[in-house]
N, C-alpha and C positions, 0 to 999 in steps of 0.2 A: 259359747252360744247356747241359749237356751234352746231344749229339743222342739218345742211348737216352733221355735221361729227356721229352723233349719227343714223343719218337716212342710211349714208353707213357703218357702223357696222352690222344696223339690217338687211342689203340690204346683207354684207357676209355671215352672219352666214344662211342666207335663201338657199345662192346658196351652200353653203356648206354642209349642211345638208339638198338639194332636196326639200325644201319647197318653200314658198315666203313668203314676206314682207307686212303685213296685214297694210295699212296706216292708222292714227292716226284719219282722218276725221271722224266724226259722230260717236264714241265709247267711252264711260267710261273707268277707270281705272279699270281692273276686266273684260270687257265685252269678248275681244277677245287678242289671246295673239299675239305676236310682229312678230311672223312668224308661217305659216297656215302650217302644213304637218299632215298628217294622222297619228294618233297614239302618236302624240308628242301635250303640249300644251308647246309653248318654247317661255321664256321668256329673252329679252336681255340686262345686267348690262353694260354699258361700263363707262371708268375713267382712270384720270392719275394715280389713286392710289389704292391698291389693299394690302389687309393685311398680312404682313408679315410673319402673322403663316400660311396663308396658302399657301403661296410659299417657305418657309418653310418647311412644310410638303409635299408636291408634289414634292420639289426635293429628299427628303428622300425615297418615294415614287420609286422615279423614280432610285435612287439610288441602293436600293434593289434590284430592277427588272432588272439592269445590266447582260446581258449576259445569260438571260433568258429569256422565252418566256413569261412571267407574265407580265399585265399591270396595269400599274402604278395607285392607284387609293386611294384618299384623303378619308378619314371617319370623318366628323366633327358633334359634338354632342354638344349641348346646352341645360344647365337646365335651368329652370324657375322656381326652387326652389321644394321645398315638398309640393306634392300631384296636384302638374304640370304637363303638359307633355310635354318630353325632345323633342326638337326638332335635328331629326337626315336627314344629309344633305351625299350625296357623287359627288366626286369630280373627273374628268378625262379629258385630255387634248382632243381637239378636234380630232384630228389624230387619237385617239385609240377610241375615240368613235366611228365615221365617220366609223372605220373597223370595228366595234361589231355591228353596226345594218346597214352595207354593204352600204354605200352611199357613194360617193366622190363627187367633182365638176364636172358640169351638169347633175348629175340625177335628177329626181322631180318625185315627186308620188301625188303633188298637185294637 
């Protein structure tokens, strides 16, 4: 992935979600995450390819939640085998997130 296109990714989901776009200059992997908002440390995947159980599952997700007030929301779990610990992840489109912790495009709390 070309660096502009990966850089206005982390450049939306900033405006998106009220924060900004922490640039890559002078930071380690780990040091600070990919966009700066209070209460959030958010970190940004982008790709032309994306796993099919979990599009998959979110439209099942989303399927359910038809005609309801219920938001749509992926539960994905990962063993690492016995006496590991299972790594549990959850998943929800930006839209329904954006409205659960009340942000839209142009707010910031940066």
């Amino acid at each position: 992935m070309k660096r502009s296109t990966w850089k206005a990714v982390e450049r939306g989901f900033a405006e998106a979600l009220g924060g900004r776009r922490v640039p890559v200059t002078g930071r380690s992997r780990g040091d600070a995450p990919d966009v700066a908002r209070e209460k959030w440390s958010i970190e940004v995947k982008a790709g032309r390819v994306m796993s099919q159980r979990l599009l998959m599952g979110m439209a099942q997700a989303e399927e359910a939640a038809k005609g309801t007030d219920k938001v749509p929301l992926l539960c994905i779990s990962q063993s690492h085998g016995p006496g590991h610990p299972t790594d549990r992840l959850v998943m929800l489109r930006l839209a329904d997130f954006q409205q659960l912790i009340g942000v839209g495009v142009g707010d910031t709390d940066s």
